[in-house]
PDB file of N, CA, C and O in Angstrom, chain B, residues numbered from 101:
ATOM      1  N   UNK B 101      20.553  17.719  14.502  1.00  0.00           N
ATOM      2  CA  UNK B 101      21.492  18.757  14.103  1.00  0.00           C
ATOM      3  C   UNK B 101      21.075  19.328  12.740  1.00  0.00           C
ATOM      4  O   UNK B 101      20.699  18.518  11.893  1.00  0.00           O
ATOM      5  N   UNK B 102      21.102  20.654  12.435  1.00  0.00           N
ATOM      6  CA  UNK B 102      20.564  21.491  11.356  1.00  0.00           C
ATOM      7  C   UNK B 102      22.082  21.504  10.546  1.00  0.00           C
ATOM      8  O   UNK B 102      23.194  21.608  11.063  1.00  0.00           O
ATOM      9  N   UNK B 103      21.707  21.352   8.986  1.00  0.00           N
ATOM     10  CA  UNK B 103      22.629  21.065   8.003  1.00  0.00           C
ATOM     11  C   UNK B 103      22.642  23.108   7.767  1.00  0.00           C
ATOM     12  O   UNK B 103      21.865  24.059   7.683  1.00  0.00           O
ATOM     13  N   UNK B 104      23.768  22.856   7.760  1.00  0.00           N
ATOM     14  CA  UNK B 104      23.886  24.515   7.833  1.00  0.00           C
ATOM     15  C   UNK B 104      25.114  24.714   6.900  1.00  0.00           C
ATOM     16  O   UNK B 104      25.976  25.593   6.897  1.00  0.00           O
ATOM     17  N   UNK B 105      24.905  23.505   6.021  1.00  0.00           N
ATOM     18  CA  UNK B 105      26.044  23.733   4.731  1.00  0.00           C
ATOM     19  C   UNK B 105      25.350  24.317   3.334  1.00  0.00           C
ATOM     20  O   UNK B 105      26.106  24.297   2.363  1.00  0.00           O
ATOM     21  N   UNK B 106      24.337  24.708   3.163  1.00  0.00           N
ATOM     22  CA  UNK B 106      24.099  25.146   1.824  1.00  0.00           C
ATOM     23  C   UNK B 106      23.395  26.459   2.022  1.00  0.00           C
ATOM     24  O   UNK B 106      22.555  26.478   2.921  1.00  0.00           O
ATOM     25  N   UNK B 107      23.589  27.529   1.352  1.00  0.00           N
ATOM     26  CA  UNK B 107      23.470  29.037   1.236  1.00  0.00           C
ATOM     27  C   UNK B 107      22.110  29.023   2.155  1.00  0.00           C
ATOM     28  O   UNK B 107      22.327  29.434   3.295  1.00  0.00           O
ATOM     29  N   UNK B 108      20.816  28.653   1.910  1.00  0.00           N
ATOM     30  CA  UNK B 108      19.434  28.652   2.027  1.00  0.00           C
ATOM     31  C   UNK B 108      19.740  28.446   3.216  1.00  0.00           C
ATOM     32  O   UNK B 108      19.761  29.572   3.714  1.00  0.00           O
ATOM     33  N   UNK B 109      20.045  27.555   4.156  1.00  0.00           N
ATOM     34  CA  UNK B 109      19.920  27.364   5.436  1.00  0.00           C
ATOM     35  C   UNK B 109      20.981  28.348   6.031  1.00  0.00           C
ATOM     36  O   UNK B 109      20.736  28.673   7.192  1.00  0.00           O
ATOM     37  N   UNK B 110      21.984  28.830   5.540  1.00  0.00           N
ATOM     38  CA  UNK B 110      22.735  29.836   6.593  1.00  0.00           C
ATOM     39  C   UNK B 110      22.040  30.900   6.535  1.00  0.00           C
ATOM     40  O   UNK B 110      22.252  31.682   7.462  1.00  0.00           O
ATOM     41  N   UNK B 111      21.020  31.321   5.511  1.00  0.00           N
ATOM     42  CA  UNK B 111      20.545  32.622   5.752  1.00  0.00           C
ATOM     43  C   UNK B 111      19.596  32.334   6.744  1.00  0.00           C
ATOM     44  O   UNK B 111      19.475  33.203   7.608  1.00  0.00           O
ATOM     45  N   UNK B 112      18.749  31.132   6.857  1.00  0.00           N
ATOM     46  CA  UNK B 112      17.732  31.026   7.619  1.00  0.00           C
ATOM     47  C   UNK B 112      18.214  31.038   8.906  1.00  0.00           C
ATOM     48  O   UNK B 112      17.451  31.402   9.800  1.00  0.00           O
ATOM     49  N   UNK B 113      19.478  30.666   9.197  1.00  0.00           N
ATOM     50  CA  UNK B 113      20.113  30.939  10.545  1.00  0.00           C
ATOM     51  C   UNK B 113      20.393  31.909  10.960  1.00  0.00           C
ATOM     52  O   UNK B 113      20.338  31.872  12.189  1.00  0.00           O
ATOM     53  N   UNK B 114      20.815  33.232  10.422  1.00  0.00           N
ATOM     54  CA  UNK B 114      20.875  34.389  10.274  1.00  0.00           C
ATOM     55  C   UNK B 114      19.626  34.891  10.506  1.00  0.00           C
ATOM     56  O   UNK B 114      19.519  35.422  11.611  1.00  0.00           O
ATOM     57  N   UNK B 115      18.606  34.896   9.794  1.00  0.00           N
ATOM     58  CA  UNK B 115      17.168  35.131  10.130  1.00  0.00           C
ATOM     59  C   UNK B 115      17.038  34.555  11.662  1.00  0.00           C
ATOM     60  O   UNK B 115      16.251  35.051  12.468  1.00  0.00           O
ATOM     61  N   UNK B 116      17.556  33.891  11.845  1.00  0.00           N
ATOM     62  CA  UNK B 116      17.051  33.581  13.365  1.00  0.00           C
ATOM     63  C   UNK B 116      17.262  34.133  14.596  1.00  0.00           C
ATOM     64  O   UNK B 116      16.533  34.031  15.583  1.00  0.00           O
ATOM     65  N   UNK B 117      18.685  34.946  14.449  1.00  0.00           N
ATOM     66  CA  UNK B 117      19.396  35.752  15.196  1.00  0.00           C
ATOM     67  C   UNK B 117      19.280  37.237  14.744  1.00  0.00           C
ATOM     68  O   UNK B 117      20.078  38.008  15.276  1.00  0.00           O
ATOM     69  N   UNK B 118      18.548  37.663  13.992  1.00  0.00           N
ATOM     70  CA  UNK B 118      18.674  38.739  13.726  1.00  0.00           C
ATOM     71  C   UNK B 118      17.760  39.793  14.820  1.00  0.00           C
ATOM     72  O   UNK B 118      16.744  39.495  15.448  1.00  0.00           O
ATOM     73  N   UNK B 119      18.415  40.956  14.803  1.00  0.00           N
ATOM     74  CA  UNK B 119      17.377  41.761  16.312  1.00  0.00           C
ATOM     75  C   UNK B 119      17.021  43.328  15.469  1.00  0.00           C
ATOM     76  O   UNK B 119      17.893  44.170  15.254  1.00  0.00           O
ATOM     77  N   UNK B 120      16.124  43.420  15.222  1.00  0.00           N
ATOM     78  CA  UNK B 120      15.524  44.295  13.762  1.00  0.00           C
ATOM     79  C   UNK B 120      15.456  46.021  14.916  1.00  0.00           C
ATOM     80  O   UNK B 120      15.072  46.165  16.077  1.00  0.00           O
ATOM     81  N   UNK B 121      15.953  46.928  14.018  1.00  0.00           N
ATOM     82  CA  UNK B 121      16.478  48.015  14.991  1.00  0.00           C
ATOM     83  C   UNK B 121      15.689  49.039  14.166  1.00  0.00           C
ATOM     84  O   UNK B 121      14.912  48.644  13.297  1.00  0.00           O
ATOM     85  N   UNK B 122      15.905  50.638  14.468  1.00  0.00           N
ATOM     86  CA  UNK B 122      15.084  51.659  13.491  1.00  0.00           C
ATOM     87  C   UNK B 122      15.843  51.922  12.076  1.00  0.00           C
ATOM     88  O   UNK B 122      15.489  52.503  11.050  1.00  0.00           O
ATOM     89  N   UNK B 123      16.772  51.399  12.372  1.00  0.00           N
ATOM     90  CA  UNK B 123      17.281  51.463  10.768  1.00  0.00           C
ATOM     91  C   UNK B 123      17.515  50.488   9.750  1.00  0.00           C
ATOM     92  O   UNK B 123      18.164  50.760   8.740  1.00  0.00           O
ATOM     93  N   UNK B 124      16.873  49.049  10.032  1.00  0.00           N
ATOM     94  CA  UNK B 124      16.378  48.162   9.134  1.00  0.00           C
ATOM     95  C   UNK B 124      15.270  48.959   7.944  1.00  0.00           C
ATOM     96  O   UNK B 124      15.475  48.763   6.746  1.00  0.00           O
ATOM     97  N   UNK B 125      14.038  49.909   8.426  1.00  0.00           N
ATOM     98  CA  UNK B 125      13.422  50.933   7.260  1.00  0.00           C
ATOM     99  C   UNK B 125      14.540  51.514   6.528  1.00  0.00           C
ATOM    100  O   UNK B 125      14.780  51.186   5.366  1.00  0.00           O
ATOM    101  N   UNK B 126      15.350  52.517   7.286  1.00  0.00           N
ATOM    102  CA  UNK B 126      16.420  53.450   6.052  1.00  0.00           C
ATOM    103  C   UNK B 126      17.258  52.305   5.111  1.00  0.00           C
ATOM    104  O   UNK B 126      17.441  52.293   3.893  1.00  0.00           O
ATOM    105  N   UNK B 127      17.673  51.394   6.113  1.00  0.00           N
ATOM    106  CA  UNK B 127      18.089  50.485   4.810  1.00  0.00           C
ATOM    107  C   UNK B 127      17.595  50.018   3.708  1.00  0.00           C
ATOM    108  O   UNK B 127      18.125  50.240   2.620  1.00  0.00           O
ATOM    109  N   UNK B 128      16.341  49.198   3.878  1.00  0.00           N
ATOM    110  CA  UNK B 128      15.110  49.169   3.393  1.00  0.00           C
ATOM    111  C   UNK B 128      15.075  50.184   2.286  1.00  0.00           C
ATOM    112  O   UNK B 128      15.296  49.728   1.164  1.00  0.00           O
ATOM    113  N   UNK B 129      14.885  51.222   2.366  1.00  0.00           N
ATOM    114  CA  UNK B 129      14.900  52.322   1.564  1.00  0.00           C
ATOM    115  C   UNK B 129      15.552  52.688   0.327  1.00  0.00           C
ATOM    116  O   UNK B 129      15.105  52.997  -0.777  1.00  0.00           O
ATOM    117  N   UNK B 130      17.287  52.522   1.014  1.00  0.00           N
ATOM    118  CA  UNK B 130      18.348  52.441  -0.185  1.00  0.00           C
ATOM    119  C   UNK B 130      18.220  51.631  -0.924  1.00  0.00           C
ATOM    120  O   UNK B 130      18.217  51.886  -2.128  1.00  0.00           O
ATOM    121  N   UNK B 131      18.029  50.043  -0.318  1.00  0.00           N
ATOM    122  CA  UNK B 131      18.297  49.161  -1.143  1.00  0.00           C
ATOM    123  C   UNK B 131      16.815  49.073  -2.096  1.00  0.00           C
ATOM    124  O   UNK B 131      17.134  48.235  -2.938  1.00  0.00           O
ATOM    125  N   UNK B 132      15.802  49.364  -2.319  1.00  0.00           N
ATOM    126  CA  UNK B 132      14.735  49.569  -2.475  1.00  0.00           C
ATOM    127  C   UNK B 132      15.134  50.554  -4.188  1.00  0.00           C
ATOM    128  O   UNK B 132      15.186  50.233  -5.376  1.00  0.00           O
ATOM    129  N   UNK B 133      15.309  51.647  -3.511  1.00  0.00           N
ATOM    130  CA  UNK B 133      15.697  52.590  -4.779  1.00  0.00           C
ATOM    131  C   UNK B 133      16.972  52.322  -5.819  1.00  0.00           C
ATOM    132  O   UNK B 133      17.212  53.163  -6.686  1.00  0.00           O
ATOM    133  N   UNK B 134      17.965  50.836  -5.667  1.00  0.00           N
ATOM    134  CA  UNK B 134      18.909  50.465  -6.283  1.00  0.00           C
ATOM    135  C   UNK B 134      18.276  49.681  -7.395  1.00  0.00           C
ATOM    136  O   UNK B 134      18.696  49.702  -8.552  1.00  0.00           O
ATOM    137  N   UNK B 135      17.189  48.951  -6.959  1.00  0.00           N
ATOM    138  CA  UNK B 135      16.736  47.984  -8.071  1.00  0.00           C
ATOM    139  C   UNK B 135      15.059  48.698  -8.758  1.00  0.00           C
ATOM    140  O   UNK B 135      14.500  49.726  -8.376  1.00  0.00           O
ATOM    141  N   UNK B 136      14.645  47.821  -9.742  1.00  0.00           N
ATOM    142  CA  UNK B 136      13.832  48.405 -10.797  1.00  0.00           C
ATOM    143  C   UNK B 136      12.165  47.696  -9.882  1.00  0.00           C
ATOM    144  O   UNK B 136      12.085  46.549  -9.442  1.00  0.00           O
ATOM    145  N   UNK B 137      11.205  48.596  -9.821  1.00  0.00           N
ATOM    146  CA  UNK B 137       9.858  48.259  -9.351  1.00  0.00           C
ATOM    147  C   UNK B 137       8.973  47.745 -10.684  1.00  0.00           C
ATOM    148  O   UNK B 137       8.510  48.556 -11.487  1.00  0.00           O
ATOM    149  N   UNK B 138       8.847  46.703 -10.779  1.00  0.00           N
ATOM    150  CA  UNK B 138       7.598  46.094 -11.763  1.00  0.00           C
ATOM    151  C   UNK B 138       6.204  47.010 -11.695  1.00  0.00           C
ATOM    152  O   UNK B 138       6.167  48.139 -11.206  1.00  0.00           O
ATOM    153  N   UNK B 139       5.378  46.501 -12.117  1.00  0.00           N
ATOM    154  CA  UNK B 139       4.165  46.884 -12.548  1.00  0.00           C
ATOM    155  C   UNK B 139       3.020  46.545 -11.158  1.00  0.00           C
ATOM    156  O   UNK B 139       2.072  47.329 -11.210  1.00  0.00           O
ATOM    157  N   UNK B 140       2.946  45.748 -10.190  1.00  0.00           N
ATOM    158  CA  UNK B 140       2.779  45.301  -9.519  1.00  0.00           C
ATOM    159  C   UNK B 140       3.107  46.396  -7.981  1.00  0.00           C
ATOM    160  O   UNK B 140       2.332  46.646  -7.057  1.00  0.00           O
ATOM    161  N   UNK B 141       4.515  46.856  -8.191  1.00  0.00           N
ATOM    162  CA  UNK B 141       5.151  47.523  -6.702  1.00  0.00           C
ATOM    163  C   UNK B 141       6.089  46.984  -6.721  1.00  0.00           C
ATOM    164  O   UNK B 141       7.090  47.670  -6.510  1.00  0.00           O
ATOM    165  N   UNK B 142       6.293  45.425  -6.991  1.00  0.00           N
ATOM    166  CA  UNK B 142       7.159  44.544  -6.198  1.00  0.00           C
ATOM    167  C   UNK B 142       8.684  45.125  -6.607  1.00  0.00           C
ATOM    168  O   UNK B 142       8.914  46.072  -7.359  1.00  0.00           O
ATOM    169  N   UNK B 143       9.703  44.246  -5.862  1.00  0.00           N
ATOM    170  CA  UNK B 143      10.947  44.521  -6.350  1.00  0.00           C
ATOM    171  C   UNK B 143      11.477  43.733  -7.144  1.00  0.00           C
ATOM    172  O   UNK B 143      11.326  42.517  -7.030  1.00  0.00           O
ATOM    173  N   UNK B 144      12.287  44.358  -8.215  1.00  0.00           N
ATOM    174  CA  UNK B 144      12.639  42.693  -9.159  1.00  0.00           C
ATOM    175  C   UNK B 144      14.244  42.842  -8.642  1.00  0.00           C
ATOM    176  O   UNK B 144      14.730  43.581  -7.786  1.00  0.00           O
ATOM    177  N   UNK B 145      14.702  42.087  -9.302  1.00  0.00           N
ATOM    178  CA  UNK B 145      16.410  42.144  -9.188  1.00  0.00           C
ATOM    179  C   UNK B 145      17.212  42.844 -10.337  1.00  0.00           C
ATOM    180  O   UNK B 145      18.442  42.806 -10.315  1.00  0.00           O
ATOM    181  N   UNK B 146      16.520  43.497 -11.360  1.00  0.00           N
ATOM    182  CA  UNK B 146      17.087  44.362 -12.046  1.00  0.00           C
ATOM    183  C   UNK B 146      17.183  45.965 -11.781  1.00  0.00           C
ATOM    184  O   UNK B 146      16.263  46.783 -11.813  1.00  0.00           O
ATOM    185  N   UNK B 147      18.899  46.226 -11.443  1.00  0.00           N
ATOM    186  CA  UNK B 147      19.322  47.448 -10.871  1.00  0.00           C
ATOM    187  C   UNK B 147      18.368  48.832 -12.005  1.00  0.00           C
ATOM    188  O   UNK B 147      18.199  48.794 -13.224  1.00  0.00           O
ATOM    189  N   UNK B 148      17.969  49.790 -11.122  1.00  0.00           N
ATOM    190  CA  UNK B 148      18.027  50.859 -12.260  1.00  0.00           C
ATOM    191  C   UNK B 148      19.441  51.194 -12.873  1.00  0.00           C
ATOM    192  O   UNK B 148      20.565  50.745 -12.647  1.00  0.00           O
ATOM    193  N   UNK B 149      19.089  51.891 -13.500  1.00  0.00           N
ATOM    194  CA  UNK B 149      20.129  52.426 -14.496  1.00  0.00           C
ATOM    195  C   UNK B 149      20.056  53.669 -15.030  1.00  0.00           C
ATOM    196  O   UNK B 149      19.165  54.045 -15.790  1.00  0.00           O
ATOM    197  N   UNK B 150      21.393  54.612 -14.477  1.00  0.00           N
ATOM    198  CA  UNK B 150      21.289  55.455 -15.119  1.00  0.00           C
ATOM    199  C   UNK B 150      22.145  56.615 -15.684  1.00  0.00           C
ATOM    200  O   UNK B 150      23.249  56.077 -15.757  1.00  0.00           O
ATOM    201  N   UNK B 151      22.275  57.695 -16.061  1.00  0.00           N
ATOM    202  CA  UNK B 151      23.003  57.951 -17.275  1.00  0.00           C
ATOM    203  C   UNK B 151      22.570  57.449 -18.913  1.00  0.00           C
ATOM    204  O   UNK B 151      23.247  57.101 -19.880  1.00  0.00           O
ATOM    205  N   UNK B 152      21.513  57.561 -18.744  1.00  0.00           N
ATOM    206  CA  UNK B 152      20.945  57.228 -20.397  1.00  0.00           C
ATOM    207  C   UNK B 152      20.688  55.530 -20.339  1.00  0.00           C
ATOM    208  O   UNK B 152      20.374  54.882 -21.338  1.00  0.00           O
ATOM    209  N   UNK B 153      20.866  54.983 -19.081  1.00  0.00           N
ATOM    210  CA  UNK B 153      20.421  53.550 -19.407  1.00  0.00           C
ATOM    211  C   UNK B 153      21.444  52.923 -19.402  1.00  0.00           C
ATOM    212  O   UNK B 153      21.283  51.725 -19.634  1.00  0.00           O
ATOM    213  N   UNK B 154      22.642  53.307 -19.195  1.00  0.00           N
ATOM    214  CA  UNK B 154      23.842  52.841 -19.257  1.00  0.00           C
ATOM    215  C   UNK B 154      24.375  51.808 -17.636  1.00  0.00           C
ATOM    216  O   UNK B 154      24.421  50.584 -17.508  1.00  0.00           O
ATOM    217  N   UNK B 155      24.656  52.751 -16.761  1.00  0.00           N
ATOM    218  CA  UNK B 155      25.280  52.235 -15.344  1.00  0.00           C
ATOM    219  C   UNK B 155      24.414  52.349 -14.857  1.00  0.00           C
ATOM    220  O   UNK B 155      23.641  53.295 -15.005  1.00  0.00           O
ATOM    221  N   UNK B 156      24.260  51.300 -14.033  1.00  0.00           N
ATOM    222  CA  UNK B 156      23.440  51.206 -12.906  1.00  0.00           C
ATOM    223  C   UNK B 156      23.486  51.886 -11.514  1.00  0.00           C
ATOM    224  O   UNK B 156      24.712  51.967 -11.428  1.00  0.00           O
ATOM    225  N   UNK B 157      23.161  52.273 -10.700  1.00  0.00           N
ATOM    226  CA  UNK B 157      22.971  52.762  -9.277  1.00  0.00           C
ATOM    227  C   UNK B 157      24.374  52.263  -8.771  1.00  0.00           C
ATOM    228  O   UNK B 157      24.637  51.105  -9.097  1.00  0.00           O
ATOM    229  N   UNK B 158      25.167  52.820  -8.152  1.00  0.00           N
ATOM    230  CA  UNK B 158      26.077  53.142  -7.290  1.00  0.00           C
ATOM    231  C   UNK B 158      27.164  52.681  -8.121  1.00  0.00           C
ATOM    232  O   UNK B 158      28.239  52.447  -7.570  1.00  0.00           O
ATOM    233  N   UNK B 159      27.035  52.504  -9.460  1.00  0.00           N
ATOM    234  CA  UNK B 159      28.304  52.305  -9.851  1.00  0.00           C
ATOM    235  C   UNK B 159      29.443  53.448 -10.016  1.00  0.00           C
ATOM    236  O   UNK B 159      29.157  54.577  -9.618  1.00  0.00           O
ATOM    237  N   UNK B 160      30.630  53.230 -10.544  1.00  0.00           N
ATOM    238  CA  UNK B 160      31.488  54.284 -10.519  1.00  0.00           C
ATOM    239  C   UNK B 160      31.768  54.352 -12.362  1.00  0.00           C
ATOM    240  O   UNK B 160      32.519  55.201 -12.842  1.00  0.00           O
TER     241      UNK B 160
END
């Protein structure tokens, strides 16, 4: 039986069932342009920001 009590393994269960459709890319996309691209390409976890550096992406 799979321990499916700590965060890491429910996503991996989720990953297991997941059925990837044409709009996994557009999502991809948004969430892509919310956070900040390193030097590299990669994605980091720091939101852009903007309004002078102030709020970040989709805030109000």
């Amino acid at each position: 039986m799979e321990d499916t009590t700590t965060p890491a393994a429910q996503i991996q269960k989720l990953r297991k069932i997941h059925i990837p459709t044409e709009r996994d890319h557009q999502l991809k996309q948004h969430i892509y342009r919310l956070f900040e691209v390193d030097s590299e390409g990669q994605q980091t976890a720091q939101p852009c920001r903007y309004t002078a550096g102030q709020k970040p992406a989709g805030s109000f």
